[in-house]
N, C-alpha and C positions, 0 to 999 in steps of 0.2 A: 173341705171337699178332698179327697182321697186325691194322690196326685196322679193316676192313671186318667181319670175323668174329667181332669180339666183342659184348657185347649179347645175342647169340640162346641165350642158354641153357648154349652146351656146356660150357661150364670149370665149372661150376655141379654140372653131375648127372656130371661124370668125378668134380669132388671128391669128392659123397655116393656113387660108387660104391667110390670107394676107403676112403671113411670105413665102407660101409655092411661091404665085407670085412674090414676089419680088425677090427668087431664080434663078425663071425663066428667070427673066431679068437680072442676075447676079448681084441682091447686093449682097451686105455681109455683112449689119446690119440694125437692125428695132430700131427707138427710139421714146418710148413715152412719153410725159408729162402729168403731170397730177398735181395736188393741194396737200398739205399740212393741207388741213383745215379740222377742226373736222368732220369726217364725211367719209371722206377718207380712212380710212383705211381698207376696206373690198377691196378695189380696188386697192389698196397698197399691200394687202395682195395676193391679186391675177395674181400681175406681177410679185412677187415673188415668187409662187408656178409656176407658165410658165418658170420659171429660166430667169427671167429680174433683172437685177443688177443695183441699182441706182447711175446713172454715174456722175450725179451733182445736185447740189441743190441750187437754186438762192435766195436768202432771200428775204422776201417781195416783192417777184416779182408782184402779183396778186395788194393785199395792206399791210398793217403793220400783220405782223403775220400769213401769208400766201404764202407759196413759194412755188415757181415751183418747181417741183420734173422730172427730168428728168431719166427715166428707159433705160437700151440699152441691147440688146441682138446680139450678133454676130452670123449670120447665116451661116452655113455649108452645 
């Protein structure tokens, strides 16, 4: 996301929209991947403040020095 655009809410209420359906159909957990590479961490930072726990991390997944970052959040 462009960094002018972040901050105001949206990436916020898309997650709890997609969290709020998946209830609907009776999961009971959302997990997202995401990167490890410079650059990351505002997005990193932000599954974290959603209360997303990062459940595994695969080294090098991407290429050398870049791993997948796997977030899970259990939904209730």
């Amino acid at each position: 996301m462009h960094p002018e655009a972040q901050g105001g809410g949206i990436g916020r209420r898309l997650v709890r929209y997609v969290e709020d359906d998946i209830r609907s159909r009776s999961g009971r957990m959302l997990l997202i991947e995401t990167s490890s590479r410079n650059g990351y961490d505002a997005t990193i930072g932000f599954y974290k403040r959603i209360n997303y726990e990062l459940a595994a991390r695969i080294k090098n997944y991407y290429q050398i020095g870049d791993d997948k970052l796997v977030f899970s959040k259990e939904l209730k």
